[in-house]
N, CA, C and O atoms as a MOPAC input file, in Angstrom:
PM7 MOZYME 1SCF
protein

 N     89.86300 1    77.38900 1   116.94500 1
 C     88.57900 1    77.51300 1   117.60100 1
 C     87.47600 1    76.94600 1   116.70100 1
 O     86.40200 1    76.47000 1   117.06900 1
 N     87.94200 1    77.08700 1   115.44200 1
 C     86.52400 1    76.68300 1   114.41900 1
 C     86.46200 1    75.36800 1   114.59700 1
 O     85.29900 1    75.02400 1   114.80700 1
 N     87.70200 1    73.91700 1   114.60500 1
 C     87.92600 1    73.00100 1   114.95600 1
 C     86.65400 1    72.36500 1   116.01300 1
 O     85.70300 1    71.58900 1   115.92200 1
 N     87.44700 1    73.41300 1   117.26800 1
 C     86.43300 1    73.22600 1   118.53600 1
 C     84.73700 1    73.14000 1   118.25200 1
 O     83.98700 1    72.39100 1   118.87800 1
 N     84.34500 1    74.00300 1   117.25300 1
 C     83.21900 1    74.48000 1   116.90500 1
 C     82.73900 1    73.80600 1   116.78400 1
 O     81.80200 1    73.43200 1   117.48900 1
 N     83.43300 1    73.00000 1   115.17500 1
 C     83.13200 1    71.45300 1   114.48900 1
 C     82.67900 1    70.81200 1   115.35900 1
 O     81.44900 1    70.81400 1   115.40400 1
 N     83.28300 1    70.14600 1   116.22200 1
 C     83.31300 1    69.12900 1   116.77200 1
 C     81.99200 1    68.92700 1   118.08500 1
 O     81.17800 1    68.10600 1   118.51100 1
 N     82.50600 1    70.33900 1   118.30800 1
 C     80.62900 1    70.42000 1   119.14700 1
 C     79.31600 1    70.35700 1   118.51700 1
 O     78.29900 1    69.94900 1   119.07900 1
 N     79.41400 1    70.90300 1   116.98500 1
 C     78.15400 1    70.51500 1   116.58100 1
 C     77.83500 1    69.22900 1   116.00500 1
 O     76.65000 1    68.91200 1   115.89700 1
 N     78.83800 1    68.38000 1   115.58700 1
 C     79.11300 1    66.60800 1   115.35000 1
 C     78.86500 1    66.10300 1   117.06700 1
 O     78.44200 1    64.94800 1   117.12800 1
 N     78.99300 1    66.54300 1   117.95700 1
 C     78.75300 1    65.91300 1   119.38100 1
 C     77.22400 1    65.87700 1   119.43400 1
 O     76.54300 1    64.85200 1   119.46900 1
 N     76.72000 1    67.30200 1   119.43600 1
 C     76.05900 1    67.60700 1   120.04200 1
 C     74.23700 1    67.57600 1   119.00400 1
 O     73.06500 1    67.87000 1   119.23800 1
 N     75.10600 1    66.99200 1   117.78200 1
 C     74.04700 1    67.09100 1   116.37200 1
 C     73.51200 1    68.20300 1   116.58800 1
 O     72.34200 1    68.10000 1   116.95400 1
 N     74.03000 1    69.58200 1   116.48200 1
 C     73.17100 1    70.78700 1   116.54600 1
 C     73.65100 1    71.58900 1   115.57700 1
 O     74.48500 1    72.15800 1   116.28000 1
 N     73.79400 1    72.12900 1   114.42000 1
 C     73.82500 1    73.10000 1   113.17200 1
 C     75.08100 1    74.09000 1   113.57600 1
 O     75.05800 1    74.79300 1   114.58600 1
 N     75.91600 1    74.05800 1   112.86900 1
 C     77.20100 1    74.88500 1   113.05900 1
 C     76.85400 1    76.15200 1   113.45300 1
 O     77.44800 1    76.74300 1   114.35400 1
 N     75.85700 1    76.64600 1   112.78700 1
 C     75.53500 1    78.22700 1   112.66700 1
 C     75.34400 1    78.56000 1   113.73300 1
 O     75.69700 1    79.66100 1   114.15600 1
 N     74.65900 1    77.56800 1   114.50900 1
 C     73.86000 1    77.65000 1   115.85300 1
 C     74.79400 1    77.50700 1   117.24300 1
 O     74.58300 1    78.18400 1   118.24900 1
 N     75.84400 1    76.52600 1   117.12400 1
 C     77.07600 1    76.88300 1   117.92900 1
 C     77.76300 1    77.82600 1   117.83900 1
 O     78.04800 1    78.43600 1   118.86900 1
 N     78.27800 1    78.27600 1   116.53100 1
 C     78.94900 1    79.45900 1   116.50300 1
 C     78.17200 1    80.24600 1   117.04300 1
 O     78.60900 1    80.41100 1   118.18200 1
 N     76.88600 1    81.08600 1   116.84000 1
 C     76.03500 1    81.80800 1   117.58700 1
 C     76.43900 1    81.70200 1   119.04700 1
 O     77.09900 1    82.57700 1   119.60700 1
 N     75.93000 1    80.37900 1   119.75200 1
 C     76.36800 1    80.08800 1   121.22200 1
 C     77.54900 1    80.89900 1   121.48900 1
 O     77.59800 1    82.04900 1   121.92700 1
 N     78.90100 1    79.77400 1   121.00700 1
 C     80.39200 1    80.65100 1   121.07100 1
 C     80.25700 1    82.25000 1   121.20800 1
 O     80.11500 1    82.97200 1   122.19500 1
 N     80.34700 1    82.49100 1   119.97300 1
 C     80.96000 1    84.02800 1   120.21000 1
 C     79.45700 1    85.56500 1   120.94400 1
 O     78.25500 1    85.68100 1   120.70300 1
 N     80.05600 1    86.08100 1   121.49100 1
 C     79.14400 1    86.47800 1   122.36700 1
 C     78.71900 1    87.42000 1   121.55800 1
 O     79.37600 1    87.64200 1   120.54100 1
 N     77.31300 1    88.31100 1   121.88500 1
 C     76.63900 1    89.07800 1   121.07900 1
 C     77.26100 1    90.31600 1   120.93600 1
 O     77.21600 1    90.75000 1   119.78600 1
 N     77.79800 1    90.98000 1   121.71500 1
 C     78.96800 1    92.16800 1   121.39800 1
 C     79.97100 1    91.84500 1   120.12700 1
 O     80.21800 1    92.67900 1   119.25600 1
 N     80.32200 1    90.97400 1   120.14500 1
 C     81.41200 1    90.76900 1   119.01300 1
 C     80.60300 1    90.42500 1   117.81500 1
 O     81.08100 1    90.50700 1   116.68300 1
 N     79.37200 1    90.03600 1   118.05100 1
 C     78.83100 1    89.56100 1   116.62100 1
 C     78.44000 1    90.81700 1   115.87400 1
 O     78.67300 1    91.00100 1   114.67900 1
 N     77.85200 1    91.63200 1   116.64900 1
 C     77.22500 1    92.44700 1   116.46600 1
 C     78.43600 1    93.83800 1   115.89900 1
 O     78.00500 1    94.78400 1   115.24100 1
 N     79.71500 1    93.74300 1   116.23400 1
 C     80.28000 1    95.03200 1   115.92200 1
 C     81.52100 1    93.95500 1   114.98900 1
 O     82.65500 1    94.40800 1   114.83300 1
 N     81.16800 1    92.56800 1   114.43200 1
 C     82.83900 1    92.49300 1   113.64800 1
 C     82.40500 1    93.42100 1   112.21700 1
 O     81.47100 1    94.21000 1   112.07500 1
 N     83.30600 1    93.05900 1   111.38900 1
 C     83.42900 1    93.77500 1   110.31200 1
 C     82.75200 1    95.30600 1   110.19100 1
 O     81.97100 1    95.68300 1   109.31800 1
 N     83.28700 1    96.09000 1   111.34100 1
 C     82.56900 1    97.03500 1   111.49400 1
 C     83.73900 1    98.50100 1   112.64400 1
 O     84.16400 1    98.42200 1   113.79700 1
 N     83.83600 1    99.38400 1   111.82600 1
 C     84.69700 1   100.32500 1   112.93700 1
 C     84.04900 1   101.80100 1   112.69300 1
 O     83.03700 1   101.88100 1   111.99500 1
 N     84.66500 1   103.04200 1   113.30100 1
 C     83.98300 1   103.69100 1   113.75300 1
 C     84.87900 1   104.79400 1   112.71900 1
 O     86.09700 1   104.62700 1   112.66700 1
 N     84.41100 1   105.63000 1   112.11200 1
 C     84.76300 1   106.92700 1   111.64100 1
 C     84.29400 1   108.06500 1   112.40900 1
 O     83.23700 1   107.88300 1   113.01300 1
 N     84.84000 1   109.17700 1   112.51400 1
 C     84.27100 1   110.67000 1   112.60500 1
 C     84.09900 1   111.20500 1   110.90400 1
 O     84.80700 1   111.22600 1   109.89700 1
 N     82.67400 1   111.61600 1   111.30400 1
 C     81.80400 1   112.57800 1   109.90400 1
 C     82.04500 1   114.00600 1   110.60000 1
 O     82.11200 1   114.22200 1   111.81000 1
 N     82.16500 1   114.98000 1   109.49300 1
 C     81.72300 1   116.45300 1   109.98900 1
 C     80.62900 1   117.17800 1   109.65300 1
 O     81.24600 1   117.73100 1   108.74300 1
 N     79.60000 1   117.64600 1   109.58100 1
 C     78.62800 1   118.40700 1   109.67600 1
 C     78.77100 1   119.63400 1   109.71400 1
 O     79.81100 1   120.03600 1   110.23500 1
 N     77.87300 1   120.56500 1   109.22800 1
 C     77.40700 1   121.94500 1   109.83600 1
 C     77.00600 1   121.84100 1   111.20400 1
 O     76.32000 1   120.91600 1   111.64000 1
 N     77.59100 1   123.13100 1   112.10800 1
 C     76.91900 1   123.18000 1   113.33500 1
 C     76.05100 1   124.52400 1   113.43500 1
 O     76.01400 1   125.18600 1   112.39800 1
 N     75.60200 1   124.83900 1   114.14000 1
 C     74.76000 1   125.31400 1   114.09200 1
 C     75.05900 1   126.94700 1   114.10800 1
 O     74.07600 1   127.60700 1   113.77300 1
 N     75.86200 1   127.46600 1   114.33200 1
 C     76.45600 1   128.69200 1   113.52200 1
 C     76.73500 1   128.99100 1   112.38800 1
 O     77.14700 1   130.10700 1   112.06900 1
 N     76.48900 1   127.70600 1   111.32500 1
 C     76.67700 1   127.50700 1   109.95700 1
 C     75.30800 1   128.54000 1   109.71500 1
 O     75.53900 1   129.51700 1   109.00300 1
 N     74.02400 1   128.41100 1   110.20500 1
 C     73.08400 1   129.12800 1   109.71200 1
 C     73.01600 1   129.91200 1   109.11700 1
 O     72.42600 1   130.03400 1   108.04300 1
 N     73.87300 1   130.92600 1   109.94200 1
 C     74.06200 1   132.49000 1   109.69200 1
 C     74.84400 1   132.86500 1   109.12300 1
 O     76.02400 1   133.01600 1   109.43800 1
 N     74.07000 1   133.18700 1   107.72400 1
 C     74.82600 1   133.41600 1   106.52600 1
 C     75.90400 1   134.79500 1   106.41000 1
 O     76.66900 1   134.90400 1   105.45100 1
 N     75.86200 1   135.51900 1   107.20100 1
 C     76.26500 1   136.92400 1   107.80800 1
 C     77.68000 1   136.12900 1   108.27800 1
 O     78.71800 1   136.19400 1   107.61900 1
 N     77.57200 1   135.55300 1   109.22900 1
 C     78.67800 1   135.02300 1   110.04200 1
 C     79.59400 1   134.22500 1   109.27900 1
 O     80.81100 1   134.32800 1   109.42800 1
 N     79.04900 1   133.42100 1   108.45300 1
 C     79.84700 1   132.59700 1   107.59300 1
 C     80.56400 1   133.40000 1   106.22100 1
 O     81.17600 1   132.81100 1   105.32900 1
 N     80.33200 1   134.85600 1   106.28900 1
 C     81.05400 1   135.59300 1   104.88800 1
 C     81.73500 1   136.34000 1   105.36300 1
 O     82.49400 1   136.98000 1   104.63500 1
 N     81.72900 1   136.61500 1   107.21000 1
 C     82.57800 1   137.00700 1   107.38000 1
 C     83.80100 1   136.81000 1   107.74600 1
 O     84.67000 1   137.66200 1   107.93700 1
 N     83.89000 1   135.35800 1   107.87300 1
 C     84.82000 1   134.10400 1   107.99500 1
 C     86.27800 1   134.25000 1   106.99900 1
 O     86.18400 1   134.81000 1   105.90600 1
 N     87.41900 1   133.78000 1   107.41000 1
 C     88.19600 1   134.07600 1   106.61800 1
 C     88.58900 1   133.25800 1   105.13700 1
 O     88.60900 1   132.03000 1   105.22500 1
 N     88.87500 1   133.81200 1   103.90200 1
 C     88.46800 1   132.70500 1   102.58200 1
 C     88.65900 1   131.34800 1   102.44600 1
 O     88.08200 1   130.57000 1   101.68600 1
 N     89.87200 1   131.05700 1   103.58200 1
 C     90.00300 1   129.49400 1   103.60400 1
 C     88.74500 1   128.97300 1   104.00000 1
 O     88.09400 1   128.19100 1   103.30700 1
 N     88.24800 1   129.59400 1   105.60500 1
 C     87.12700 1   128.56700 1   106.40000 1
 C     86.06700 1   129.33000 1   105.55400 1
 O     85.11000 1   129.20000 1   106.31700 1
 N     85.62900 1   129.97200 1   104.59500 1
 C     84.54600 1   130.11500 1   104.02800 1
 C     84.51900 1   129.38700 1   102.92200 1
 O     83.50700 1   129.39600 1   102.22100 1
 N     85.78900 1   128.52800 1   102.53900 1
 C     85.73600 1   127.76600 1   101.56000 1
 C     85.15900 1   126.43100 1   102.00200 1
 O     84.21000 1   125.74800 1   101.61600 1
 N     86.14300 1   126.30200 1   103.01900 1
 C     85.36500 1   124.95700 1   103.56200 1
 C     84.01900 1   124.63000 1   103.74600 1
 O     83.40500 1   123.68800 1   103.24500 1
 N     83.39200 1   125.97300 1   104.93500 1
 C     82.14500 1   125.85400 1   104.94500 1
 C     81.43700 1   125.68300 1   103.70100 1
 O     80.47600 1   124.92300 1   103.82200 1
 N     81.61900 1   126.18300 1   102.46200 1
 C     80.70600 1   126.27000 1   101.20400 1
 C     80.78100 1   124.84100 1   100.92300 1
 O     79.74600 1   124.26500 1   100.58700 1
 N     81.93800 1   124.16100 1   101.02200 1
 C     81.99200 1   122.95200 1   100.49700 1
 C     80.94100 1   121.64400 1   101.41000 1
 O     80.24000 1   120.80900 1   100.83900 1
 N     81.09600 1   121.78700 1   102.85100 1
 C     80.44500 1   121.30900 1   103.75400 1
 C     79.04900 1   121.64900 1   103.82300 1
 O     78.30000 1   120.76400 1   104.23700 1
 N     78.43000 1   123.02500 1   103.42100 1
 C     76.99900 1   123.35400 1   103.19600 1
 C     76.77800 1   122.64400 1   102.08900 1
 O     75.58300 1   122.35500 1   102.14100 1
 N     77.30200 1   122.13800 1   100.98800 1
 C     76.84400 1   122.18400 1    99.80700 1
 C     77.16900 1   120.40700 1    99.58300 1
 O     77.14700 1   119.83900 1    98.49100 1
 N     77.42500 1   119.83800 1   100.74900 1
 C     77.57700 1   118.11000 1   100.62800 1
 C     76.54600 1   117.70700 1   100.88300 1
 O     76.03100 1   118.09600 1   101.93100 1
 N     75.87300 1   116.81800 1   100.07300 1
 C     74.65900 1   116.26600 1   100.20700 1
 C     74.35000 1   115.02700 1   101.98700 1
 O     73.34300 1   114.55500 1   102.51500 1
 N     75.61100 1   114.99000 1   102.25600 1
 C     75.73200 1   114.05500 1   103.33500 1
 C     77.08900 1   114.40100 1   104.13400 1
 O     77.97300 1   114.75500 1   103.35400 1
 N     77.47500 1   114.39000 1   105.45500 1
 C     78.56600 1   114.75100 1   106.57200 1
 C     79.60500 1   113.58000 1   105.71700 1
 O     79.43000 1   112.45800 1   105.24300 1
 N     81.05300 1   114.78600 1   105.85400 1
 C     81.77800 1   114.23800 1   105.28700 1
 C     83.12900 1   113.83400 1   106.18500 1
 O     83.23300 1   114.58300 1   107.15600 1
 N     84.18000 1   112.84000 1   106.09800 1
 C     84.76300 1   112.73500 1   106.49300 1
 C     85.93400 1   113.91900 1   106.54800 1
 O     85.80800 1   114.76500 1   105.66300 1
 N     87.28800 1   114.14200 1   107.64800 1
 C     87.83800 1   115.15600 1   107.58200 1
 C     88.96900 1   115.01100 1   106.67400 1
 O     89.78200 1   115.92100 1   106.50900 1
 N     89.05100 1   113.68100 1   105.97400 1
 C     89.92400 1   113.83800 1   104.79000 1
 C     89.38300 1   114.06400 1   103.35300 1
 O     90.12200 1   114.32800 1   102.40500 1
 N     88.24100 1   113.95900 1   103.28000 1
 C     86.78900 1   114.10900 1   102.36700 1
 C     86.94200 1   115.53200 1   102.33900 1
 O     87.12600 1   116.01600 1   101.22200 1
 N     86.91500 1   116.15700 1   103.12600 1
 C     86.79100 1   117.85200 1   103.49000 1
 C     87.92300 1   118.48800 1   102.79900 1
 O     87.75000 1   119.16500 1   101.78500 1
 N     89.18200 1   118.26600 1   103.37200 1
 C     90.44000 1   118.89500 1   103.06300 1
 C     90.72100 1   118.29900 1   101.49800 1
 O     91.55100 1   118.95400 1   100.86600 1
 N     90.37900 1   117.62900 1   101.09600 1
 C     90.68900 1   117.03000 1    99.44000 1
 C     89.65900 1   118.27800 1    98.98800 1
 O     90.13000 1   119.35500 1    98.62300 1
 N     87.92800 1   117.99000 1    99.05600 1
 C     87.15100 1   118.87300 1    98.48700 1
 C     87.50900 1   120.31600 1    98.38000 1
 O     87.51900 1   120.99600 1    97.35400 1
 N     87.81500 1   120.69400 1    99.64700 1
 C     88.17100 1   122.12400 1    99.92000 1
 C     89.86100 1   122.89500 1    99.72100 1
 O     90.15300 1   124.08600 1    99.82700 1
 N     90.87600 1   121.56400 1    99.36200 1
 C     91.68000 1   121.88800 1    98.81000 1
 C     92.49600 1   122.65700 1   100.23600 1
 O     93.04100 1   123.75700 1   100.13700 1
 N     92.46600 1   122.04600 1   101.22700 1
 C     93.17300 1   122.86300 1   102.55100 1
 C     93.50800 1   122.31500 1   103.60200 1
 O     92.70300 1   121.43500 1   103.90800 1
 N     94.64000 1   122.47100 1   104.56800 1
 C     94.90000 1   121.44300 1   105.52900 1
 C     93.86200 1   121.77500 1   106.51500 1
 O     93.15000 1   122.77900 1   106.51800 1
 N     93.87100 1   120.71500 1   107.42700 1
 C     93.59000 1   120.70500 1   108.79400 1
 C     93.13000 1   121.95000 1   109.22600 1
 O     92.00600 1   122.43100 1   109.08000 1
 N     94.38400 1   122.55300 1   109.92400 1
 C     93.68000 1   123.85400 1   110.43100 1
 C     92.72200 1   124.88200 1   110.25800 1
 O     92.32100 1   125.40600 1   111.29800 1
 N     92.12900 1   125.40900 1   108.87100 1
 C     91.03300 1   126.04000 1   108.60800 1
 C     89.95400 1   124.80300 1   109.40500 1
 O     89.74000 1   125.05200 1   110.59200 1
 N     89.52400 1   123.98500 1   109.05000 1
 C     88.74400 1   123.01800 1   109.63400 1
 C     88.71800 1   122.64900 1   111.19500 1
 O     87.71100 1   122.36800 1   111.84600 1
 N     89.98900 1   122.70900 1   111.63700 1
 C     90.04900 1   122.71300 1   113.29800 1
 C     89.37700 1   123.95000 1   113.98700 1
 O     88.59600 1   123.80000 1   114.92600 1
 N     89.71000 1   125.16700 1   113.48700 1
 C     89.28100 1   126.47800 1   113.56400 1
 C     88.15900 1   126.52200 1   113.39500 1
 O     87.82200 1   127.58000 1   113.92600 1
 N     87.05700 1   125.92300 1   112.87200 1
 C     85.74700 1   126.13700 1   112.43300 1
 C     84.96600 1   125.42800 1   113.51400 1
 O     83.83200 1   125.71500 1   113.89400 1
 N     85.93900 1   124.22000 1   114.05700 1
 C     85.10400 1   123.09200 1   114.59800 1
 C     85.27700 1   124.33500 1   116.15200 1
 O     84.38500 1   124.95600 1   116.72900 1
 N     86.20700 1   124.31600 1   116.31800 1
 C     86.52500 1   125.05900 1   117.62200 1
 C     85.34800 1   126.31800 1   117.57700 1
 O     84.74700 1   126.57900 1   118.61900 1
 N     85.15100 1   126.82800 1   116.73400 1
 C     84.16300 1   128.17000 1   116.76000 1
 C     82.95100 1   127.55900 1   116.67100 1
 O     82.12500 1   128.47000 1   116.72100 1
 N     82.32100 1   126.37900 1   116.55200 1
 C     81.11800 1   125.84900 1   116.11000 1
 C     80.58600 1   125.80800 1   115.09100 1
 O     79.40100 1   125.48500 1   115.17600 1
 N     81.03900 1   126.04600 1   113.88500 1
 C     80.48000 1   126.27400 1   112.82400 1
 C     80.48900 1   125.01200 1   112.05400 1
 O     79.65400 1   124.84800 1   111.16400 1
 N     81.70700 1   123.76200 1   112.43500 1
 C     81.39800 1   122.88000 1   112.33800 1
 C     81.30200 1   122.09900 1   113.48400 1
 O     81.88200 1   122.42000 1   114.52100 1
 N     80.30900 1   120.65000 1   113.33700 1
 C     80.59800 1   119.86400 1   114.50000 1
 C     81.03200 1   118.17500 1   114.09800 1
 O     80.87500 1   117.94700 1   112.89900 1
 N     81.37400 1   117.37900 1   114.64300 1
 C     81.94700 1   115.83600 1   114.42800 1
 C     80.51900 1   114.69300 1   114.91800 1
 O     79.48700 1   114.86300 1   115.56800 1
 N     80.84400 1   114.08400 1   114.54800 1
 C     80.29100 1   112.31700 1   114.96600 1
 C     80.70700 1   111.63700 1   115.02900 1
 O     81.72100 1   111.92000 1   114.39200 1
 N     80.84700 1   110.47000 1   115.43100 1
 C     81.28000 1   109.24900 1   115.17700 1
 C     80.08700 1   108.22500 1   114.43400 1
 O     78.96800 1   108.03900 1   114.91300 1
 N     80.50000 1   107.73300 1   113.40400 1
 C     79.31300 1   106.71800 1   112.50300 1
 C     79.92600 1   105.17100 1   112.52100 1
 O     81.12900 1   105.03800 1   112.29600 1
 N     79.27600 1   104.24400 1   112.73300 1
 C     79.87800 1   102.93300 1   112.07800 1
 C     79.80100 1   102.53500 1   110.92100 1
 O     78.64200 1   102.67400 1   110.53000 1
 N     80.41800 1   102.12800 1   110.19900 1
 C     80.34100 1   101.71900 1   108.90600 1
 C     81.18100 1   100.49800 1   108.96100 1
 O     82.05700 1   100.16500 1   109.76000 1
 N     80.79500 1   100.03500 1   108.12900 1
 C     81.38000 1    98.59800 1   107.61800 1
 C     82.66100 1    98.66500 1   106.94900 1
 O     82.94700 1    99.41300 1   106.01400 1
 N     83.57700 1    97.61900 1   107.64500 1
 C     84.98600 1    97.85300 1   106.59000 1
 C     84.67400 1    97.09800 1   105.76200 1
 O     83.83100 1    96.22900 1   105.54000 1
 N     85.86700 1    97.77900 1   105.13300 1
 C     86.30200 1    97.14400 1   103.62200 1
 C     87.20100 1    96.52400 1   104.08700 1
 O     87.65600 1    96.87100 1   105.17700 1
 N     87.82600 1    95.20400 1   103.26700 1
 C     88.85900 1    94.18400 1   103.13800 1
 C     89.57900 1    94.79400 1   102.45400 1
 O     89.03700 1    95.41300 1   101.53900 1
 N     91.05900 1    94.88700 1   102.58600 1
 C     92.08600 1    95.63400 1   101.72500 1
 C     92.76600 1    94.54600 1   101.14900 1
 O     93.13100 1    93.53400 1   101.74600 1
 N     92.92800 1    94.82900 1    99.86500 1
 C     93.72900 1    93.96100 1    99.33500 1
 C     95.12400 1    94.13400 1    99.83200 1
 O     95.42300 1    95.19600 1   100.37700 1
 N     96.28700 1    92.87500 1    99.64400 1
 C     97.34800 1    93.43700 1   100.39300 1
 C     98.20600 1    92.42700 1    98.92400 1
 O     99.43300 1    92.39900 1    98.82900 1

């Protein structure tokens, strides 16, 4: 396709950058090098500091760790920090105490 590209902007004397632009449509320009994670957050039962001690020591671990992140963390971010599988964290999300997002961020290139 880049070929094709070439050759239209040698036809057409118009700046590569500027065909490619044409070509690929604004949806794709706009989301390549780019995919979607879920972050977790406090939800809004996190408030209540009452509610959260009476939580059991796993999900009060978590929560401490999740109150105390300067920024929403991913759910493998969580279970490393907090030292716990999945389920304390599923359990929390299910009760509201935590909630999810989805964020875009930019990939990384993996070396292979």
């Amino acid at each position: 396709m880049l070929e094709l590209m070439r050759w239209i902007s040698r036809y057409y004397l118009a700046p590569l950058g500027q065909v490619l632009e044409t070509a690929i449509p604004t949806g794709v320009r706009n989301l390549a090098g780019s995919r979607l994670r879920t972050v977790l957050f406090p939800g809004p039962q996190a408030a209540d500091a009452r509610a959260v001690q009476a939580l059991p020591v796993k999900q009060r671990a978590v929560m401490q760790v999740l109150l105390q992140a300067a920024e929403p963390l991913t759910m493998e971010q969580l279970r490393e920090r907090a030292r716990c599988s999945a389920a304390p964290i599923q359990a929390l999300r299910s009760s509201g105490f935590i909630q999810a997002r989805q964020e875009r961020v930019l990939a990384t290139p993996t070396l292979r």
